[in-house]
N, C-alpha and C positions, 0 to 999 in steps of 0.2 A: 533421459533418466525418468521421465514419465511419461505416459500413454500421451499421443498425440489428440490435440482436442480443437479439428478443422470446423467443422458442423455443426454450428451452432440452433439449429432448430429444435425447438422444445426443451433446449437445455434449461435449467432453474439457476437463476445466476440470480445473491444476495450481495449487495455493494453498497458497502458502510462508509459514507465519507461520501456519497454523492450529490452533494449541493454543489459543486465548483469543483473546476481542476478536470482532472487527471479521472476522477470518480464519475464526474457529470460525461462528460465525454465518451468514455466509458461503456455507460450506460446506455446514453443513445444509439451508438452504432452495434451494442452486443441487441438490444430493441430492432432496431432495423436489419439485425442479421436473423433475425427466427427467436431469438433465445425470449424464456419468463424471464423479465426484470423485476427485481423487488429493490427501492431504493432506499437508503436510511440516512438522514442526518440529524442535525438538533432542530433547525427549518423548515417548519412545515408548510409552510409559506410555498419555501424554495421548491423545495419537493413537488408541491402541487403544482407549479408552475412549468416542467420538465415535460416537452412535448413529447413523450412516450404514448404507446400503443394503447389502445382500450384493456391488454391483460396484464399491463402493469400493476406492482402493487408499490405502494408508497406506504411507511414504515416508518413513523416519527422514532426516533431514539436520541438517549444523552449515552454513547458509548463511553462515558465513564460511570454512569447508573446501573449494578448489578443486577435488576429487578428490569428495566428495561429491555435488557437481551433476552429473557425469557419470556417475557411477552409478545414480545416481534419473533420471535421464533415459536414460538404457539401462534399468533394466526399465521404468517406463512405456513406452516405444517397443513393448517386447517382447509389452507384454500388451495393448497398443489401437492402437500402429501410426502414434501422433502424438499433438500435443498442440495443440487449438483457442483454449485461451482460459489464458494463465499470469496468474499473479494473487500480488503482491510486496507480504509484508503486515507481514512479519517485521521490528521495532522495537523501539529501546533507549531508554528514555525515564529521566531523573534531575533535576529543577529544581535549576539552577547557578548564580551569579551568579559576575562573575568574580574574585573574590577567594576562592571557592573553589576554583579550577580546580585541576587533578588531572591530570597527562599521561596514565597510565596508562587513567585511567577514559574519558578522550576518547578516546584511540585505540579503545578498547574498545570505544564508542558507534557512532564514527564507520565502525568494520569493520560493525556490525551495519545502521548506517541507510544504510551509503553501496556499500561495498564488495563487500558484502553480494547490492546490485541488478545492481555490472557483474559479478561474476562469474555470477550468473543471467541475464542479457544474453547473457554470453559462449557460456555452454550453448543456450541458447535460441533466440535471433534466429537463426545456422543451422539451425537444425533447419527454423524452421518458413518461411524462405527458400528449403530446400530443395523443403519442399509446396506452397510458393508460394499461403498462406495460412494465418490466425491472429492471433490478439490478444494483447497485450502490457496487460497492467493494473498502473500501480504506484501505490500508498497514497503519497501527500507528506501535504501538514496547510497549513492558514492559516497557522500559524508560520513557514511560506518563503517569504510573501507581505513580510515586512519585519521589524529586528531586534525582539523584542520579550523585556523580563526574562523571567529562568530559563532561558530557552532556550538557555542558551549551547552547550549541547552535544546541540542535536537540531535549530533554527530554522534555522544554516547549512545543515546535512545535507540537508533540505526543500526546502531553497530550491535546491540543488543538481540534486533532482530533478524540481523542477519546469522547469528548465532543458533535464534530461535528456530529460526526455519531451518537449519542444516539440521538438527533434532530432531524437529517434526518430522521430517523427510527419512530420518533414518527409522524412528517408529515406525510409522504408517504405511511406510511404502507396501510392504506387505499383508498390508491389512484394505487393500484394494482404495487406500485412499492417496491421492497426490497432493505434490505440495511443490511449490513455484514460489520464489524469492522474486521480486523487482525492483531493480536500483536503477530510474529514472536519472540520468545528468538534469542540468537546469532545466525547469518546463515555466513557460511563463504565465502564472495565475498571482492571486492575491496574497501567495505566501511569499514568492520569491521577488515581488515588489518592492518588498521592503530592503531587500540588498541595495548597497551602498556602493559596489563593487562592476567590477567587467563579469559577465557569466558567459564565459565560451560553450560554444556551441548550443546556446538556448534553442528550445523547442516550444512547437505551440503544443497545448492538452492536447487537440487531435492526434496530431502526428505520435506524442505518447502514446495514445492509445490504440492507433493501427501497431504499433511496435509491440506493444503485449499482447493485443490479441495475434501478431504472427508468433510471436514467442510460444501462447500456449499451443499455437497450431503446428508447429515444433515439438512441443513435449520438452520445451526445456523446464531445466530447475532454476536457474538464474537468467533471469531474459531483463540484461542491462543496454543501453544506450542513450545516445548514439555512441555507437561503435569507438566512433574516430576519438573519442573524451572516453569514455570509460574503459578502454584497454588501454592508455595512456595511465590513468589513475593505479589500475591495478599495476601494470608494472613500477610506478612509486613504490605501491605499496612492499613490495619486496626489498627496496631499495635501504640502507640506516638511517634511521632517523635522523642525526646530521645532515647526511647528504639531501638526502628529501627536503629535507627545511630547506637547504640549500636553492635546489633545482626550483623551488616553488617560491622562491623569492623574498622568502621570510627573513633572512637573515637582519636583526636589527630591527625589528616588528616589538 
């Protein structure tokens, strides 16, 4: 469903959310494959600490700051003249059920996983309308495939974007721009620590991240895994909701 993207050399790849996870990992091997990295999180610290190549750039951002993405996107423009491939990695993760709920900490979450993406859209999608071409990469998760405990304040936010990116995708596509959905199963970082729970099929961030770069080397629009757990989920997902509860062992939760 979109152009296939094996070759990474010289490619201009921006990745928001790269201090940890899925982003950091990422980063290194799309670095070590030829590609410009430019790397963004609130850690500047971290950032500088990322043994990337001499043509890296590092890009402090608070990607819930609206004034922040247009600055990191003015000097990347400045220093390479565009950007090929953006990449939305950046996530607030807490397991909530709802008798915890918390206003403040939702809004909190939901600026990070939700808000987070259209003001990076907003910077973004013109720029790379303007070169009339580029790729739009955003991180969702299986948890937006349907409601599932603890998620209360991260599984809507997902499911949002996976919404969002089916949109995207249907704009752009012929406006020479792609766009690529990623629903990672469990990867084990400091978000999914905090689970309480069995996480079948956990992954380490490498292994995530050879999985998306084969994805986009593919030209898919949804490059989910592992396989064995996220075709499993999807087909729940068709299933009634009774039954679902059922099969997923809720019953009495």
């Amino acid at each position: 469903m979109n152009p296939p993207l094996a070759d990474w050399r010289g490619q201009r790849v921006w990745i928001v959310g790269a201090s940890s996870g899925i982003g950091r990992e990422l980063a290194l091997q799309l670095d070590a494959a030829g590609a410009l990295v430019a790397v963004s999180a609130r850690r500047a610290a971290v950032l500088d600490s990322l043994p990337l190549s001499d043509a890296a750039l590092r890009l402090p951002l608070d990607a819930c700051a609206e004034g922040d993405w247009g600055r990191a996107l003015a000097t990347l423009r400045s220093a390479w003249g565009g950007v090929d491939v953006w990449v939305h990695c950046a996530a607030d993760y807490q397991p909530t059920r709802a008798w915890q709920l918390d206003a403040p900490a939702s809004v909190a979450a939901l600026r990070v996983n939700l808000e987070s993406v259209y003001l990076g859209l907003a910077a973004i999608v013109p720029a790379l309308l303007a070169q009339g071409s580029g790729r739009l990469v955003l991180v969702a998760s299986p948890a937006g495939y349907f409601g599932m405990p603890e998620a209360l304040n991260y599984g809507p936010h997902k499911a949002a974007i996976i919404n969002l990116a089916e949109i995207l995708h249907y704009d752009l596509r012929d406006k020479g721009i792609a766009v690529h959905l990623v629903c990672p199963g469990f990867v084990a970082t400091r978000l999914t620590e905090r689970n309480d729970f069995a996480m079948p099929a956990l992954q380490t961030p490498q292994a995530a991240a050879r999985a998306i770069v084969r994805g986009l080397a593919r030209g898919e629009f949804e490059i989910h895994f592992p396989r064995r757990f996220t075709l499993w989920l999807k087909c729940l997902r068709l299933l009634p909701f009774a039954l679902r509860r059922r099969l997923l062992g809720l019953t009495g939760r």
